[in-house]
ZAZA-578839 format. One record per atom (N, C-alpha, C): residue number from 1; residue in one letter; y, z, x. Coordinates in nm, 2 decimals. Atoms other than C-alpha are relative to their C-alpha. Layout:
BEGIN
+-------+---------+--------+--------+--------+
! nuvex ! koldren !      v !      w !      u !
+-------+---------+--------+--------+--------+
!   NUM !       A !      Y !      Z !      X !
...
+-------+---------+--------+--------+--------+
This chain:
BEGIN
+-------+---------+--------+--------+--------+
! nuvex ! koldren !      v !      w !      u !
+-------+---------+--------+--------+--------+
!     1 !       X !  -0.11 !  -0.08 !  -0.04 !
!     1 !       X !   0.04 !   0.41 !  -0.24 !
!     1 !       X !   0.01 !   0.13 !  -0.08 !
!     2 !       X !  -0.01 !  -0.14 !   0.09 !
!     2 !       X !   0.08 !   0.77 !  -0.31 !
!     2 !       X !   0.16 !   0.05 !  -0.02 !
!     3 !       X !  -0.14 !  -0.06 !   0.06 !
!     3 !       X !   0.39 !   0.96 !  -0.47 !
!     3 !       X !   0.04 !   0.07 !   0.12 !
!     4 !       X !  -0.13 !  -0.04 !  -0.12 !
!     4 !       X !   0.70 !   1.04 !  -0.23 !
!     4 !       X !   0.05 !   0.09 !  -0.06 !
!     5 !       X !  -0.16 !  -0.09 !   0.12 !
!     5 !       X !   0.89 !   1.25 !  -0.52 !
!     5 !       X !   0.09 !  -0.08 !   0.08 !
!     6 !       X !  -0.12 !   0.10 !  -0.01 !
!     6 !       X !   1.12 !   0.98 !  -0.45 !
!     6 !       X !   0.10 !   0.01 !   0.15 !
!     7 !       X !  -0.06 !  -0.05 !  -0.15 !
!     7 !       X !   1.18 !   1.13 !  -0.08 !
!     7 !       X !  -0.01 !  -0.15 !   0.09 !
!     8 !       X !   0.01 !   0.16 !  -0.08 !
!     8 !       X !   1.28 !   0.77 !   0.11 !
!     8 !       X !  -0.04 !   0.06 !   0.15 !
!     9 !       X !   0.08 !   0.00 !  -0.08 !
!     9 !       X !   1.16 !   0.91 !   0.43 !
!     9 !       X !  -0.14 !   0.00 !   0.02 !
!    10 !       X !   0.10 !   0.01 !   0.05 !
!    10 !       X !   0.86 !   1.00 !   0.31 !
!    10 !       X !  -0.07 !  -0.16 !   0.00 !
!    11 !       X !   0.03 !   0.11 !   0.03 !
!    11 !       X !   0.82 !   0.69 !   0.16 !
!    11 !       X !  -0.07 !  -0.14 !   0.10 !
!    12 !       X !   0.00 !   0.06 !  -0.19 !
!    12 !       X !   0.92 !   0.51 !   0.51 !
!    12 !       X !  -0.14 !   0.01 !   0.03 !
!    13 !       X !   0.09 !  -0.02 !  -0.08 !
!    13 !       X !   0.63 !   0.68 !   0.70 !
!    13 !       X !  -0.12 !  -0.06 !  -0.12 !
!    14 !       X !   0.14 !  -0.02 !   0.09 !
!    14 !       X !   0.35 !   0.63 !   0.41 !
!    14 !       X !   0.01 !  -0.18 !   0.01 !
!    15 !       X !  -0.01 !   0.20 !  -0.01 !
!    15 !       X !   0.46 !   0.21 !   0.38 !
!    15 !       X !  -0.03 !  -0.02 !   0.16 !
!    16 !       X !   0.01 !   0.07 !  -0.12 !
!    16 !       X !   0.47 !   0.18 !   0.73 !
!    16 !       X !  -0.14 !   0.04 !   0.04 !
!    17 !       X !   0.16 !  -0.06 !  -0.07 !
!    17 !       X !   0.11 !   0.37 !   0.80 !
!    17 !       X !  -0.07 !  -0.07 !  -0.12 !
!    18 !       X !   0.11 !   0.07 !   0.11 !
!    18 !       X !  -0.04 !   0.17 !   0.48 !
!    18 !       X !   0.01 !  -0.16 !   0.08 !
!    19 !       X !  -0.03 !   0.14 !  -0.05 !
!    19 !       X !   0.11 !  -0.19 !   0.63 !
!    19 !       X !  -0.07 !  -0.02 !   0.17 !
!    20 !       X !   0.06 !   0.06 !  -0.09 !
!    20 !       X !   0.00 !  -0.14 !   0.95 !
!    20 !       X !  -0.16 !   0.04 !   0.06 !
!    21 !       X !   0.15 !  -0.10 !  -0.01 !
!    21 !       X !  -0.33 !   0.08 !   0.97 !
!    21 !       X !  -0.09 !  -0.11 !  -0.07 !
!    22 !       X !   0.07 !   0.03 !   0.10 !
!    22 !       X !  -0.45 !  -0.10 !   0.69 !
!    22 !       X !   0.02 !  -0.15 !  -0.03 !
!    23 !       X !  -0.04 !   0.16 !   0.06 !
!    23 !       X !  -0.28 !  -0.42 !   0.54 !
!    23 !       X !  -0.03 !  -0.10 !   0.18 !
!    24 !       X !  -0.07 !   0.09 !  -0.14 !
!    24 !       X !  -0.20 !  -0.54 !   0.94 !
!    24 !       X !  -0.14 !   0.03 !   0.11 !
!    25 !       X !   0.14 !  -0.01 !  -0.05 !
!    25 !       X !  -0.57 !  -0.43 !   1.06 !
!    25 !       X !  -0.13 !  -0.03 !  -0.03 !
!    26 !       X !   0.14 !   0.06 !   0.09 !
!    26 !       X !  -0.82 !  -0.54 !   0.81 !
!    26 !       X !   0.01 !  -0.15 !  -0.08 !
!    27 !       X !   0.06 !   0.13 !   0.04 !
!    27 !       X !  -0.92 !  -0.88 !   0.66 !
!    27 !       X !   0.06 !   0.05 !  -0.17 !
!    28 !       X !  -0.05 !   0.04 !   0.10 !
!    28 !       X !  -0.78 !  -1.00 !   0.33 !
!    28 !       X !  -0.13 !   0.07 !  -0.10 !
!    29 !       X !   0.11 !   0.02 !   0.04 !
!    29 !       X !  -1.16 !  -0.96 !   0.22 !
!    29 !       X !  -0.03 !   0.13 !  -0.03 !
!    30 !       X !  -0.01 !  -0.15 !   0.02 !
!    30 !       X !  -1.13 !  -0.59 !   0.24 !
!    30 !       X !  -0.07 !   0.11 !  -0.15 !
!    31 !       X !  -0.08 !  -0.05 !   0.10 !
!    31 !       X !  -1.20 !  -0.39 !  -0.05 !
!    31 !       X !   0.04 !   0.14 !  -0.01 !
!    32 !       X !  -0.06 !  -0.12 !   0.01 !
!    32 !       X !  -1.03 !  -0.09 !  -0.18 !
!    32 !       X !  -0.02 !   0.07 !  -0.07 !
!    33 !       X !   0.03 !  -0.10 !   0.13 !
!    33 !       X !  -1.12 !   0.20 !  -0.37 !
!    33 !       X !   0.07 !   0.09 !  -0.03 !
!    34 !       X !  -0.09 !  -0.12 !   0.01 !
!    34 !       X !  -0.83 !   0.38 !  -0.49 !
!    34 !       X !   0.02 !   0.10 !  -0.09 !
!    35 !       X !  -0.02 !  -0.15 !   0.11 !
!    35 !       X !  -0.92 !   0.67 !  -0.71 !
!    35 !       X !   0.03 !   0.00 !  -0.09 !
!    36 !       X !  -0.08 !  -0.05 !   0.14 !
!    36 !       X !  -0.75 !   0.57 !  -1.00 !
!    36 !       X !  -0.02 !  -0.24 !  -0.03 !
!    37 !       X !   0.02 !   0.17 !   0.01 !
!    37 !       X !  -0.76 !   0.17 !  -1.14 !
!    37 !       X !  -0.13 !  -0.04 !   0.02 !
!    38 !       X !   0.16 !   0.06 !  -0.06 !
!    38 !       X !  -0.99 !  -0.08 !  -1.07 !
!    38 !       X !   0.00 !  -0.04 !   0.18 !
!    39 !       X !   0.09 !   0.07 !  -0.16 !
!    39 !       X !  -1.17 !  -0.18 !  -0.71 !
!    39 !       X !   0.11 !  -0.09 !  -0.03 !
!    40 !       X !  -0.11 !   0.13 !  -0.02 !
!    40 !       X !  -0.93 !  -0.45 !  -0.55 !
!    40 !       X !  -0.06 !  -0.03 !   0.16 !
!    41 !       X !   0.01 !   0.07 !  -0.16 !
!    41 !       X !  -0.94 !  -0.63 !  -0.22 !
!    41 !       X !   0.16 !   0.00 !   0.07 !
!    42 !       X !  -0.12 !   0.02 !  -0.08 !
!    42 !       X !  -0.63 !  -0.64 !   0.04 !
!    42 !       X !   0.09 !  -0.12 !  -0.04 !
!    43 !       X !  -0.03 !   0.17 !   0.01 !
!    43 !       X !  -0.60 !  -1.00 !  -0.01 !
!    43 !       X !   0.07 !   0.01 !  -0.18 !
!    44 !       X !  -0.07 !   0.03 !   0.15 !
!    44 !       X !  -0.49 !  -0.93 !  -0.40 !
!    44 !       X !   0.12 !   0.13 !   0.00 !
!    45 !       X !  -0.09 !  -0.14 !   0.01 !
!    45 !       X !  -0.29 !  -0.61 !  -0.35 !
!    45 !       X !   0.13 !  -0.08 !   0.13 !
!    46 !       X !  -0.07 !   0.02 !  -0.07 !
!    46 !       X !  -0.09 !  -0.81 !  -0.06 !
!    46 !       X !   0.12 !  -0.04 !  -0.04 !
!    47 !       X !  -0.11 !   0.04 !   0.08 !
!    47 !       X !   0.13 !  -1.00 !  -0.28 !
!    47 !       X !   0.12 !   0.11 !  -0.02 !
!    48 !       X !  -0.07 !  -0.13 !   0.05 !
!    48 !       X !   0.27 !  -0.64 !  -0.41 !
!    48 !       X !   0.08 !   0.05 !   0.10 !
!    49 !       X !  -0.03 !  -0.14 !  -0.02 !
!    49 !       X !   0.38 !  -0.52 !  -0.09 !
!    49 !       X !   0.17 !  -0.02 !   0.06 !
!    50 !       X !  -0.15 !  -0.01 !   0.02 !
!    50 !       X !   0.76 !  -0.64 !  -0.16 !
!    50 !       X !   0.03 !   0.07 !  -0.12 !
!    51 !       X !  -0.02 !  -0.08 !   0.12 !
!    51 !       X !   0.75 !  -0.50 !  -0.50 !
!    51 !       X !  -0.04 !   0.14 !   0.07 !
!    52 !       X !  -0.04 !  -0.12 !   0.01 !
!    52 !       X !   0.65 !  -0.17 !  -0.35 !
!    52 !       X !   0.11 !   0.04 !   0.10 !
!    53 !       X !  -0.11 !  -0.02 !  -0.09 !
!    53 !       X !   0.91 !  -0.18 !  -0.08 !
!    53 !       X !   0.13 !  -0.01 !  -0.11 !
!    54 !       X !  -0.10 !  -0.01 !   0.05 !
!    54 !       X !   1.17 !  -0.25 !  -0.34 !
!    54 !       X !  -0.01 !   0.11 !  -0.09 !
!    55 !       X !   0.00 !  -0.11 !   0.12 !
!    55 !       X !   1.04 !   0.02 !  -0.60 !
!    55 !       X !   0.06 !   0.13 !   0.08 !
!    56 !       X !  -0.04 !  -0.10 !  -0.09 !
!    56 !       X !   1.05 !   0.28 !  -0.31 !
!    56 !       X !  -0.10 !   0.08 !  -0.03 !
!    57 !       X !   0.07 !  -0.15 !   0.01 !
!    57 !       X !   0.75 !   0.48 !  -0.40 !
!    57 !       X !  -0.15 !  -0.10 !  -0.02 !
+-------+---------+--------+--------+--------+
C-alpha cells in the first residue's frame, strides 16, 4: 500500500484496486516485491488487510 496523505478517498480507490486486482485475483502463493522490505507472498500479507483498512493508509 502506498501513501494517501491521509486523503480517505484516495485511500478508498487504492484498497479497493489492491483487494481486488490483486488480493481477489491471484493465489495465496503469489509473491510480492514491494520496493522497500522484504519479498512476501499474498498468503502472508492477507492477514493485514483489516489492519490496513482500519489504519486508513
Amino acid at each position: 500500500m502506498g501513501n494517501t496523505r491521509k486523503d480517505p478517498q484516495a485511500f478508498a480507490s487504492l484498497i479497493h484496486d489492491v483487494e481486488t486486482k490483486i488480493f481477489d485475483a491471484l493465489p495465496d502463493e503469489t509473491w510480492v516485491y514491494p520496493g522497500h522490505g522484504n519479498d512476501t507472498t499474498l498468503g502472508a500479507e492477507r492477514p493485514h488487510l483489516p489492519e490496513w483498512h482500519a489504519r486508513g493508509w
